[in-house]
mmCIF file of the N, C-alpha and C atoms, coordinates in Angstrom:
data_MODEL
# 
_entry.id   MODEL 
# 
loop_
_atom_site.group_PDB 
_atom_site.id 
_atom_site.type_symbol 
_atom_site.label_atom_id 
_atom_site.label_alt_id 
_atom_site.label_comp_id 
_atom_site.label_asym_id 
_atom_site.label_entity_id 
_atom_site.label_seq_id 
_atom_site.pdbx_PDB_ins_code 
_atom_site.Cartn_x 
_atom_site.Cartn_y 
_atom_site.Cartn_z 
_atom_site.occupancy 
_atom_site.B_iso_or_equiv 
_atom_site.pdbx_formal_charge 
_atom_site.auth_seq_id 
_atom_site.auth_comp_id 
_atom_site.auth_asym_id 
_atom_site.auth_atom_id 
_atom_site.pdbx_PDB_model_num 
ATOM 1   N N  . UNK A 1 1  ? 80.943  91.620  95.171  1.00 0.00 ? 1  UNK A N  1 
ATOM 2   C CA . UNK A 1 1  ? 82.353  91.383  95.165  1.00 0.00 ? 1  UNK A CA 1 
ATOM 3   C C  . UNK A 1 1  ? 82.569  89.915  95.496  1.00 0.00 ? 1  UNK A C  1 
ATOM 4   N N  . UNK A 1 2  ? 83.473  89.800  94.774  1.00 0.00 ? 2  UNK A N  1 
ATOM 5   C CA . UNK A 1 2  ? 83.074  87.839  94.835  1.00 0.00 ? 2  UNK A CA 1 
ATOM 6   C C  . UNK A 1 2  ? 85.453  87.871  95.324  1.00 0.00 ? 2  UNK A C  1 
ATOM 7   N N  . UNK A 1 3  ? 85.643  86.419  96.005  1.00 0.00 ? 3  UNK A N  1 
ATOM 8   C CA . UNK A 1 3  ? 86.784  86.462  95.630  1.00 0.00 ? 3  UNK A CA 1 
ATOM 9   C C  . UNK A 1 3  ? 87.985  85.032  94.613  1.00 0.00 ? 3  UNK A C  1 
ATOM 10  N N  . UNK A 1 4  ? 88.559  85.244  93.762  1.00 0.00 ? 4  UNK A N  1 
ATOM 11  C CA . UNK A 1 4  ? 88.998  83.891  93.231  1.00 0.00 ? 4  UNK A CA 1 
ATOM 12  C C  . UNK A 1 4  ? 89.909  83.526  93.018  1.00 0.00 ? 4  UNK A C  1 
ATOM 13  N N  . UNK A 1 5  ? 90.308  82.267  93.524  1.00 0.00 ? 5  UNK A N  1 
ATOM 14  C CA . UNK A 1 5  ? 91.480  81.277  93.872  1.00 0.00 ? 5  UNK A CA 1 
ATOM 15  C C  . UNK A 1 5  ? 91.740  81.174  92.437  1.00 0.00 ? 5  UNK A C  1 
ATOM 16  N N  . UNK A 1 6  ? 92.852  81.734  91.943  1.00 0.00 ? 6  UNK A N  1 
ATOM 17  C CA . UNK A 1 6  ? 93.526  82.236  90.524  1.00 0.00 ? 6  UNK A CA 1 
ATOM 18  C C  . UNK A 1 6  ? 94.570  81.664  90.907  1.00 0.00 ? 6  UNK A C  1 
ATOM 19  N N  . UNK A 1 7  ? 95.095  80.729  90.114  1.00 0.00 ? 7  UNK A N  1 
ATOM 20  C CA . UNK A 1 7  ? 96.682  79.927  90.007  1.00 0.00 ? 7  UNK A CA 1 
ATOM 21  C C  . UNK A 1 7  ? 97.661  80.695  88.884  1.00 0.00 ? 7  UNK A C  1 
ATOM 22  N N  . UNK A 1 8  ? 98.220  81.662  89.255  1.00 0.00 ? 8  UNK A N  1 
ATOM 23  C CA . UNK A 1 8  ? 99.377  82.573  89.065  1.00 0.00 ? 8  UNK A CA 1 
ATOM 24  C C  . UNK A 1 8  ? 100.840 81.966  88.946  1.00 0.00 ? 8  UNK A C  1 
ATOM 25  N N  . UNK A 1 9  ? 101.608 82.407  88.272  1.00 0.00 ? 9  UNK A N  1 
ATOM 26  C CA . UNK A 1 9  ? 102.536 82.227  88.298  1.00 0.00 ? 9  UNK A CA 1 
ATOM 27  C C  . UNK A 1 9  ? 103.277 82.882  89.423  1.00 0.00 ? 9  UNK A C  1 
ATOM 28  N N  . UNK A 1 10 ? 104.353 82.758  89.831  1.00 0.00 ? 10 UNK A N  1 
ATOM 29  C CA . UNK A 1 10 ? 105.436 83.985  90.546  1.00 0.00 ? 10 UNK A CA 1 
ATOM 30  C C  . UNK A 1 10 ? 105.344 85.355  90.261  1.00 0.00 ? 10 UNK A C  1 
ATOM 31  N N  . UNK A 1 11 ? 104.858 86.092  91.159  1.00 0.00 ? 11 UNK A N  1 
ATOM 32  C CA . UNK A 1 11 ? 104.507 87.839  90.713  1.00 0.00 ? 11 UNK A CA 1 
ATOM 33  C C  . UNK A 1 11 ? 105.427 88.444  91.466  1.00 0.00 ? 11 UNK A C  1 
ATOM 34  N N  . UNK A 1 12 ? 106.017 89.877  90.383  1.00 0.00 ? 12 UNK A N  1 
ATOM 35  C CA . UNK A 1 12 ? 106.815 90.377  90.974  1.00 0.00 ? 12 UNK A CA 1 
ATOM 36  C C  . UNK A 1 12 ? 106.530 91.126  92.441  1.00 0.00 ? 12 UNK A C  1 
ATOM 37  N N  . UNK A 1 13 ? 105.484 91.483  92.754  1.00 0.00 ? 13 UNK A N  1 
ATOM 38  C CA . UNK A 1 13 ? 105.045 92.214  93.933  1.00 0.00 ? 13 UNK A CA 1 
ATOM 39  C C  . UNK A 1 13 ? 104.413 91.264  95.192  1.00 0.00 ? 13 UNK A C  1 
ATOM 40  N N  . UNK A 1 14 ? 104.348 91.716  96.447  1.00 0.00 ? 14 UNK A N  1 
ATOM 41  C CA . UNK A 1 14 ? 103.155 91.460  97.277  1.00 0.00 ? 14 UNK A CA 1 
ATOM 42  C C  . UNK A 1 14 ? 102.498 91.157  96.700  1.00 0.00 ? 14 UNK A C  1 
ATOM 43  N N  . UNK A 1 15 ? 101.863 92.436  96.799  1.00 0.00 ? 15 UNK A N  1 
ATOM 44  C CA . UNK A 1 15 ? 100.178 92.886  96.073  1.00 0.00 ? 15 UNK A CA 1 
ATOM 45  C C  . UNK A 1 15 ? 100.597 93.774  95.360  1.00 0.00 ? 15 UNK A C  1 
ATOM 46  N N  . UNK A 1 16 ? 99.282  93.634  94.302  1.00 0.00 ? 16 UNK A N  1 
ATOM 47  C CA . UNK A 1 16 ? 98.791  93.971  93.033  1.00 0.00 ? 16 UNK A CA 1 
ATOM 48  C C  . UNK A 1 16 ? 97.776  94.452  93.228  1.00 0.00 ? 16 UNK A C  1 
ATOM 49  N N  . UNK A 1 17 ? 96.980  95.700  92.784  1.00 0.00 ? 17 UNK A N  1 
ATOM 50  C CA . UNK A 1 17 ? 95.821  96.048  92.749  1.00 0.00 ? 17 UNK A CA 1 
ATOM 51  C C  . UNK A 1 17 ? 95.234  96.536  91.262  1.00 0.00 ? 17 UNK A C  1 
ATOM 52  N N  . UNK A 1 18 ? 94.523  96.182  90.633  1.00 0.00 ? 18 UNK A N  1 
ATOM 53  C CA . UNK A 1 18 ? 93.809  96.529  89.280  1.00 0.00 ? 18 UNK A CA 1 
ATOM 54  C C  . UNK A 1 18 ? 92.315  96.986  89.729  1.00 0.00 ? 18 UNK A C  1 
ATOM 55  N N  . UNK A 1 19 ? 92.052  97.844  88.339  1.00 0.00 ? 19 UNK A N  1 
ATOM 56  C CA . UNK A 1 19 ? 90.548  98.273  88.310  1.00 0.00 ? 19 UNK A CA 1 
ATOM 57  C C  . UNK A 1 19 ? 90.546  97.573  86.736  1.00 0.00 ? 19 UNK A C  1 
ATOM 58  N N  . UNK A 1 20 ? 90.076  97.630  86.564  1.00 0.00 ? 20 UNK A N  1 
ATOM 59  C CA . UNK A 1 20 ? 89.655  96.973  85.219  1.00 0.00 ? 20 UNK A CA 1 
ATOM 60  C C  . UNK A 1 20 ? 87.742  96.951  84.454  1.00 0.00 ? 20 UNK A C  1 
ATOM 61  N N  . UNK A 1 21 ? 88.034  97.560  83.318  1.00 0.00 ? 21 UNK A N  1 
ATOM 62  C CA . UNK A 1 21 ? 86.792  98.021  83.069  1.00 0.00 ? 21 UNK A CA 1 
ATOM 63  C C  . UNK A 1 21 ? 86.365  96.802  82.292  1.00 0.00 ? 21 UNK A C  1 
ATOM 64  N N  . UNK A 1 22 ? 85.141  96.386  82.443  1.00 0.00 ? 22 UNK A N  1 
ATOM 65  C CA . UNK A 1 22 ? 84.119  95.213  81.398  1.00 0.00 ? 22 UNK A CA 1 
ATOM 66  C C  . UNK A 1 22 ? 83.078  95.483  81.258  1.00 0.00 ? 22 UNK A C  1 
ATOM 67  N N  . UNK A 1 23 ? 82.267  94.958  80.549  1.00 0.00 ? 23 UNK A N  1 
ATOM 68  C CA . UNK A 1 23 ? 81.072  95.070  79.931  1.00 0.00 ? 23 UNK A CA 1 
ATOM 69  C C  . UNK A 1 23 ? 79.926  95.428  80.981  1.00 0.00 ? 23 UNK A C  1 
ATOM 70  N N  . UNK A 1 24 ? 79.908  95.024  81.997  1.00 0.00 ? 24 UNK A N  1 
ATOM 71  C CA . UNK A 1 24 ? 79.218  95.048  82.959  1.00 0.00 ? 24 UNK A CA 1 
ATOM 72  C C  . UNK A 1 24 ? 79.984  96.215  84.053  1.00 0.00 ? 24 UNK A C  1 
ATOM 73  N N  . UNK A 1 25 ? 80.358  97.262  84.277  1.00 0.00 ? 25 UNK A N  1 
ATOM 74  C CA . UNK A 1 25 ? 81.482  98.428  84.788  1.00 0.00 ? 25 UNK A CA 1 
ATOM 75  C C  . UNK A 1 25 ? 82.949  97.886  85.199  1.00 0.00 ? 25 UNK A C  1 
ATOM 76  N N  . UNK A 1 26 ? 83.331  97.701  86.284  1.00 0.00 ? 26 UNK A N  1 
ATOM 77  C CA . UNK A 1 26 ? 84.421  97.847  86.936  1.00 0.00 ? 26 UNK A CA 1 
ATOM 78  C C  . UNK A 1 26 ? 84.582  96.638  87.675  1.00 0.00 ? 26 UNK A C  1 
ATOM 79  N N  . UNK A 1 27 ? 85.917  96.463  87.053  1.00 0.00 ? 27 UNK A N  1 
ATOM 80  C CA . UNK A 1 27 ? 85.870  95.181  88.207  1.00 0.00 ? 27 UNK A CA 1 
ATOM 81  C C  . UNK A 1 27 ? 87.317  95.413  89.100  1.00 0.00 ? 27 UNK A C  1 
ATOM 82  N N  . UNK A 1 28 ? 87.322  95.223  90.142  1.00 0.00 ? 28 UNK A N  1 
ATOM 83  C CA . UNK A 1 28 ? 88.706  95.491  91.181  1.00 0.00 ? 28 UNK A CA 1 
ATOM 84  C C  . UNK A 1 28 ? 89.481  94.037  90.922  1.00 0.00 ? 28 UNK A C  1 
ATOM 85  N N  . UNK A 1 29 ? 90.535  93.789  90.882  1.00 0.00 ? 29 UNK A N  1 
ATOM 86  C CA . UNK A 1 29 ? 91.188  92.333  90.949  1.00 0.00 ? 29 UNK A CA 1 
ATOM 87  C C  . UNK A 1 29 ? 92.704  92.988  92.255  1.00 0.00 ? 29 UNK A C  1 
ATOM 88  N N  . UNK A 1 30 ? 92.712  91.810  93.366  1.00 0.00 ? 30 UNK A N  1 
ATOM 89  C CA . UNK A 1 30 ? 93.762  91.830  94.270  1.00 0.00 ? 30 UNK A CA 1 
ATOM 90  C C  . UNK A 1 30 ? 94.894  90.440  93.721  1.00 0.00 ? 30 UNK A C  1 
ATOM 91  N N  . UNK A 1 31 ? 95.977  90.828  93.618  1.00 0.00 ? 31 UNK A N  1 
ATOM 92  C CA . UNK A 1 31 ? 96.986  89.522  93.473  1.00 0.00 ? 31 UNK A CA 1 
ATOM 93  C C  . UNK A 1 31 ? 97.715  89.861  94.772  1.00 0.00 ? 31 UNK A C  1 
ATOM 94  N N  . UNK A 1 32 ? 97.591  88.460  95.643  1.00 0.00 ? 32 UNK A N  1 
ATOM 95  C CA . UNK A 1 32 ? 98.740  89.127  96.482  1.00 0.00 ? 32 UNK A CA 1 
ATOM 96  C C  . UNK A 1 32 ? 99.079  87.739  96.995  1.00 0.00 ? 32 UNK A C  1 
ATOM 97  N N  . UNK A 1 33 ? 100.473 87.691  97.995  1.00 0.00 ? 33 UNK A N  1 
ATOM 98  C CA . UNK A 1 33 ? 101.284 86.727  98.442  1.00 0.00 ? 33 UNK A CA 1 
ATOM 99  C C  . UNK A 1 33 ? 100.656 86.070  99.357  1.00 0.00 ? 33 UNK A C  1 
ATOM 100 N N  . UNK A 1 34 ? 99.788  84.734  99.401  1.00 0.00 ? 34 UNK A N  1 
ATOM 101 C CA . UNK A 1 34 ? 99.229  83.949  99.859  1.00 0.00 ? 34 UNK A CA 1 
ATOM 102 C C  . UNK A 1 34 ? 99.991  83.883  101.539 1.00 0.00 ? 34 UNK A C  1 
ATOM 103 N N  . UNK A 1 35 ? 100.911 84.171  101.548 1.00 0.00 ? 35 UNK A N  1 
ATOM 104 C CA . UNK A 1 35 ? 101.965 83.619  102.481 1.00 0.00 ? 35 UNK A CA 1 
ATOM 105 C C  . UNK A 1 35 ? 101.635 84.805  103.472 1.00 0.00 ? 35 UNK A C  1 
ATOM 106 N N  . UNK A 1 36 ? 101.552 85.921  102.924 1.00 0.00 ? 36 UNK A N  1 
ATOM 107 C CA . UNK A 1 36 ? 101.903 87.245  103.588 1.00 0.00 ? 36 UNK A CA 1 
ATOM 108 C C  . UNK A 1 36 ? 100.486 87.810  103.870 1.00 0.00 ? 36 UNK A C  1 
ATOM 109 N N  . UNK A 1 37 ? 99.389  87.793  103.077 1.00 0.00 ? 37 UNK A N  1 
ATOM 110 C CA . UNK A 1 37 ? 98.179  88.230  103.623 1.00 0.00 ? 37 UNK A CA 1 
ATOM 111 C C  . UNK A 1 37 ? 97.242  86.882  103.832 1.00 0.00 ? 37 UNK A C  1 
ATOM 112 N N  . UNK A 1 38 ? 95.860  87.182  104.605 1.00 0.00 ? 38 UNK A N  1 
ATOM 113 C CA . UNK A 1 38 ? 95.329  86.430  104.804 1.00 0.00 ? 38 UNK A CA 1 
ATOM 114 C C  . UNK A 1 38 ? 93.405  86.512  103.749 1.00 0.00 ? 38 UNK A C  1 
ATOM 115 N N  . UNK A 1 39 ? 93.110  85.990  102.963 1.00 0.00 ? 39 UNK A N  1 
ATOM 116 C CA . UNK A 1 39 ? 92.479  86.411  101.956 1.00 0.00 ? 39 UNK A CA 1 
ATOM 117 C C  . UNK A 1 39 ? 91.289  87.444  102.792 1.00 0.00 ? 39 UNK A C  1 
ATOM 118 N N  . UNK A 1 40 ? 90.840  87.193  104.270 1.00 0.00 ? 40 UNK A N  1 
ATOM 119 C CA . UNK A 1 40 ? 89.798  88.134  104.565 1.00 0.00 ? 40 UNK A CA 1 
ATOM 120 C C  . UNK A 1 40 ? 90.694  89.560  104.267 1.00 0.00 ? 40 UNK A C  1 
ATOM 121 N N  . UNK A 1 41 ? 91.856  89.616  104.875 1.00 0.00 ? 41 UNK A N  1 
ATOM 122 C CA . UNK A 1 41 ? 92.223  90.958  104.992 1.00 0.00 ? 41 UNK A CA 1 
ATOM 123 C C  . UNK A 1 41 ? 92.300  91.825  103.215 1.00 0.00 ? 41 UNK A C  1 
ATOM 124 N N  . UNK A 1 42 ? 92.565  91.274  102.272 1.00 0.00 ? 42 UNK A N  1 
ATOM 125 C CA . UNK A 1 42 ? 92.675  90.740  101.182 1.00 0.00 ? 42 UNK A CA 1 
ATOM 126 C C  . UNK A 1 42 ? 90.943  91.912  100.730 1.00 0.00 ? 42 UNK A C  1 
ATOM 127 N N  . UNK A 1 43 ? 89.732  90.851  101.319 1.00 0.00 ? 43 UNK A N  1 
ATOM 128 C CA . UNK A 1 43 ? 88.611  91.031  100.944 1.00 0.00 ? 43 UNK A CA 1 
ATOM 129 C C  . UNK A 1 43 ? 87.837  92.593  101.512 1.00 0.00 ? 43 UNK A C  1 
ATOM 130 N N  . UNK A 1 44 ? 88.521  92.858  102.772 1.00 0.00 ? 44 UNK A N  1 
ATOM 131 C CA . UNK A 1 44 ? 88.184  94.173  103.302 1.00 0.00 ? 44 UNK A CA 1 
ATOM 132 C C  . UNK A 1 44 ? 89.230  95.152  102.517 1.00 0.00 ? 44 UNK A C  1 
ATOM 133 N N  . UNK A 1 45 ? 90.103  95.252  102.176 1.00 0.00 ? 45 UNK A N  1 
ATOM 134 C CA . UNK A 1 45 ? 90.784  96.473  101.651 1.00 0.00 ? 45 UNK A CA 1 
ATOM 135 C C  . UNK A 1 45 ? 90.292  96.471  100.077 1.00 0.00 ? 45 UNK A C  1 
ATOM 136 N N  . UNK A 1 46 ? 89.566  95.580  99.438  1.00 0.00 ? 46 UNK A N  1 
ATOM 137 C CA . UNK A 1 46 ? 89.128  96.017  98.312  1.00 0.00 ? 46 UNK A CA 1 
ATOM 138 C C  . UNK A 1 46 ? 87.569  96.347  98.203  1.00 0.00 ? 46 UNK A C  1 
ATOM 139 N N  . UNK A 1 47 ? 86.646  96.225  99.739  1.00 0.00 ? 47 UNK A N  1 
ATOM 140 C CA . UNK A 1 47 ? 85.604  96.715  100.047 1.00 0.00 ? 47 UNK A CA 1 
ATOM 141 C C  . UNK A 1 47 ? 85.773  98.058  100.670 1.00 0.00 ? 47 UNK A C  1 
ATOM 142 N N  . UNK A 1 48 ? 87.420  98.441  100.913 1.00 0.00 ? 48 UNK A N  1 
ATOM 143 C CA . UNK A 1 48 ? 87.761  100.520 101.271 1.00 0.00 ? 48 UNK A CA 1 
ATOM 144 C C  . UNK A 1 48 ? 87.938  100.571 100.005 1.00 0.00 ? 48 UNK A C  1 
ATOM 145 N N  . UNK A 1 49 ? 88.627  100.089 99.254  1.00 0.00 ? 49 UNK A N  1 
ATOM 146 C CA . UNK A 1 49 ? 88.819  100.556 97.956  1.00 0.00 ? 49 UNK A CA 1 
ATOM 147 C C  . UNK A 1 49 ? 87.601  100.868 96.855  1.00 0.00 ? 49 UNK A C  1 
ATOM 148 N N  . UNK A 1 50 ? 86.758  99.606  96.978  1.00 0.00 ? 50 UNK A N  1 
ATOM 149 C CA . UNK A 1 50 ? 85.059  99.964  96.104  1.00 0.00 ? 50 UNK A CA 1 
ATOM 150 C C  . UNK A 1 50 ? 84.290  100.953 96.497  1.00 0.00 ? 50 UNK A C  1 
ATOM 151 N N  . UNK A 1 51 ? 84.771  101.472 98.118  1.00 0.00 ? 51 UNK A N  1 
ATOM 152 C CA . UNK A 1 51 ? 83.783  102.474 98.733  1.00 0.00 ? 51 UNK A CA 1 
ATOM 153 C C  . UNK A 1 51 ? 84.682  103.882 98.258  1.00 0.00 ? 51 UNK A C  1 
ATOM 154 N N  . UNK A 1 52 ? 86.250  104.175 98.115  1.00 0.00 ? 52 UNK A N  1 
ATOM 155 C CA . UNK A 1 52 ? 86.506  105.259 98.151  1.00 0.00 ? 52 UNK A CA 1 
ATOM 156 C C  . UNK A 1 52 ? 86.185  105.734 96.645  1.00 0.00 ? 52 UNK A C  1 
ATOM 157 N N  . UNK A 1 53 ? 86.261  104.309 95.769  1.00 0.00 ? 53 UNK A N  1 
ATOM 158 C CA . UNK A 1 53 ? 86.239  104.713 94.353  1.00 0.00 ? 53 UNK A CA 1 
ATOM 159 C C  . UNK A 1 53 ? 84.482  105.326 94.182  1.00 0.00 ? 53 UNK A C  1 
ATOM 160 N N  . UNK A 1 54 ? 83.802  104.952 94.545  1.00 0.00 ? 54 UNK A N  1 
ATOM 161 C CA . UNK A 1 54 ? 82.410  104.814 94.611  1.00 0.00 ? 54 UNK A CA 1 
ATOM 162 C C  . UNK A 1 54 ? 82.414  106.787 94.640  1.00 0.00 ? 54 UNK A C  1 
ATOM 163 N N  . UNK A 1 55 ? 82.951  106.845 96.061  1.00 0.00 ? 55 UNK A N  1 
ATOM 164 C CA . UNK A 1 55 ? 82.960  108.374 96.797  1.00 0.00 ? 55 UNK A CA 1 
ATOM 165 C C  . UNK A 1 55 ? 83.390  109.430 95.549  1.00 0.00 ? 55 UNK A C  1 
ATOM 166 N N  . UNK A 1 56 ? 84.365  109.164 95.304  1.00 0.00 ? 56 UNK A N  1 
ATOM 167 C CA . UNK A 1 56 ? 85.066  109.880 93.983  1.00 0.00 ? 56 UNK A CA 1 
ATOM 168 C C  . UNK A 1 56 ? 84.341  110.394 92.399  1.00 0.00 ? 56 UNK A C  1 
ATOM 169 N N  . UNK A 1 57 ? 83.784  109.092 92.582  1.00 0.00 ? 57 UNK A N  1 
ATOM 170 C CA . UNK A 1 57 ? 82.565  108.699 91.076  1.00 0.00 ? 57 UNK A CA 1 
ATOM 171 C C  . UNK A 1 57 ? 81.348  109.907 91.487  1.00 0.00 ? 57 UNK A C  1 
ATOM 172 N N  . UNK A 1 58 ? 80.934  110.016 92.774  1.00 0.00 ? 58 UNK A N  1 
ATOM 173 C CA . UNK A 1 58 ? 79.502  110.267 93.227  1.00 0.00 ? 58 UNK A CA 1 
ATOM 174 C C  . UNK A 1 58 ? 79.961  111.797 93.117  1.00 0.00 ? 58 UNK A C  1 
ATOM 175 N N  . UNK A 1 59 ? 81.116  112.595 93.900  1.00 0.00 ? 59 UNK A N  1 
ATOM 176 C CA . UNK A 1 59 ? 81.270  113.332 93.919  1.00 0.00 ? 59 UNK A CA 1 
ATOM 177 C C  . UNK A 1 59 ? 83.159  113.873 94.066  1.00 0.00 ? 59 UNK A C  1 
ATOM 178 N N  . UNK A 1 60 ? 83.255  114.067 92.262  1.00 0.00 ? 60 UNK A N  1 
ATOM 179 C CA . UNK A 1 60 ? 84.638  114.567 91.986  1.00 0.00 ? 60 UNK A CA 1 
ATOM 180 C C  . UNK A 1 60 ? 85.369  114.992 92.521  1.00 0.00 ? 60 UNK A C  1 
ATOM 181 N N  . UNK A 1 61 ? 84.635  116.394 92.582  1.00 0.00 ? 61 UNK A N  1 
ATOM 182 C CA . UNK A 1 61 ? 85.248  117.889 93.248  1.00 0.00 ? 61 UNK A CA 1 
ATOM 183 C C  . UNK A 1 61 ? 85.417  117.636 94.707  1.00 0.00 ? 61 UNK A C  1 
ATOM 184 N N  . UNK A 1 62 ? 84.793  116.513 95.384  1.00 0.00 ? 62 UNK A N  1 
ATOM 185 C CA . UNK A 1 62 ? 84.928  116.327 96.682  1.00 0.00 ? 62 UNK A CA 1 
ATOM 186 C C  . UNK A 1 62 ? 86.266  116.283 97.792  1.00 0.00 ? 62 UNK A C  1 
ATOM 187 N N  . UNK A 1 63 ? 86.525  116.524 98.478  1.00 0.00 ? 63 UNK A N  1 
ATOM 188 C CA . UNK A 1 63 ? 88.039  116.216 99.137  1.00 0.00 ? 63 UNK A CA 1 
ATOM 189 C C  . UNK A 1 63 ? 87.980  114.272 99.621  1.00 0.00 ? 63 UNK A C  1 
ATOM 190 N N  . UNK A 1 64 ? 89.093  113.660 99.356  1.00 0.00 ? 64 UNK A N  1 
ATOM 191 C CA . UNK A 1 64 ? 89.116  112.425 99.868  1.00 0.00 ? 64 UNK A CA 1 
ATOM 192 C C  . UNK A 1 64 ? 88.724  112.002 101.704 1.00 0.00 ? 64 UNK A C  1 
ATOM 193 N N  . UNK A 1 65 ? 89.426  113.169 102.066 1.00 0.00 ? 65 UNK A N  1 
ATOM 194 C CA . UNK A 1 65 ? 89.179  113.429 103.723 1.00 0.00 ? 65 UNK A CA 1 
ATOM 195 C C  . UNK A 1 65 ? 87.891  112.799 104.321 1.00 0.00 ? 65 UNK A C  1 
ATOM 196 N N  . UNK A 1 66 ? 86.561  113.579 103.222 1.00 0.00 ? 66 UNK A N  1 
ATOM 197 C CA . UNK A 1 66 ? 85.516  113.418 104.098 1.00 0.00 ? 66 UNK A CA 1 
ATOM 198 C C  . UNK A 1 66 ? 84.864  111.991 102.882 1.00 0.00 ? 66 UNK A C  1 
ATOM 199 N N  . UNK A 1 67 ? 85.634  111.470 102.673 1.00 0.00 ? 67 UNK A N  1 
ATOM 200 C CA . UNK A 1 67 ? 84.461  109.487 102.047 1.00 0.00 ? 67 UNK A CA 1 
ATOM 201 C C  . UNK A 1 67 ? 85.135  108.435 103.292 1.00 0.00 ? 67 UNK A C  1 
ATOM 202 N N  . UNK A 1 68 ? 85.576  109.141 104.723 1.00 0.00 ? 68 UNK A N  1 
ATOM 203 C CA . UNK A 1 68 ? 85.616  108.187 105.916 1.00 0.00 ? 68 UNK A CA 1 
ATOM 204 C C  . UNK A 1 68 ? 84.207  107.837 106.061 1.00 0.00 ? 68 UNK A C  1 
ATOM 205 N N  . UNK A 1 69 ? 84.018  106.381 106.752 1.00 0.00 ? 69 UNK A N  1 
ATOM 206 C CA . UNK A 1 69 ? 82.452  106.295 106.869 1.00 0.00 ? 69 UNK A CA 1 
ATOM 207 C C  . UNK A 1 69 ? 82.767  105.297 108.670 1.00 0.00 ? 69 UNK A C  1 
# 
């Protein structure tokens, strides 16, 4: 997970969260208000997010409850 200083225009939201599929699987992208988050916090909620998606992938039928770690 890498993170990148992307020069955006004015976005309607905070944050933005995408999954986005490429050649190489999945890629997560965060847009969010420079002002309002701080990019670590930024970098940990899309390392819960790679882990819950991960949980889901590994096992479907699973309940979300138990991919706490």
């Amino acid at each position: 997970m890498s993170v990148l200083d992307l020069d955006e225009a004015a976005t309607q939201f905070d944050l933005r969260l995408e999954c986005v599929q490429n050649r190489s699987g999945m890629e997560l992208r965060a847009t969010f208000a420079a002002d309002l988050f701080e990019p670590a916090t930024i970098q940990r909620l899309l390392g819960h997010w790679q882990r819950l998606l991960e949980g889901i992938i590994a096992d479907p039928q699973g309940h979300i409850s138990a991919l706490h770690s």
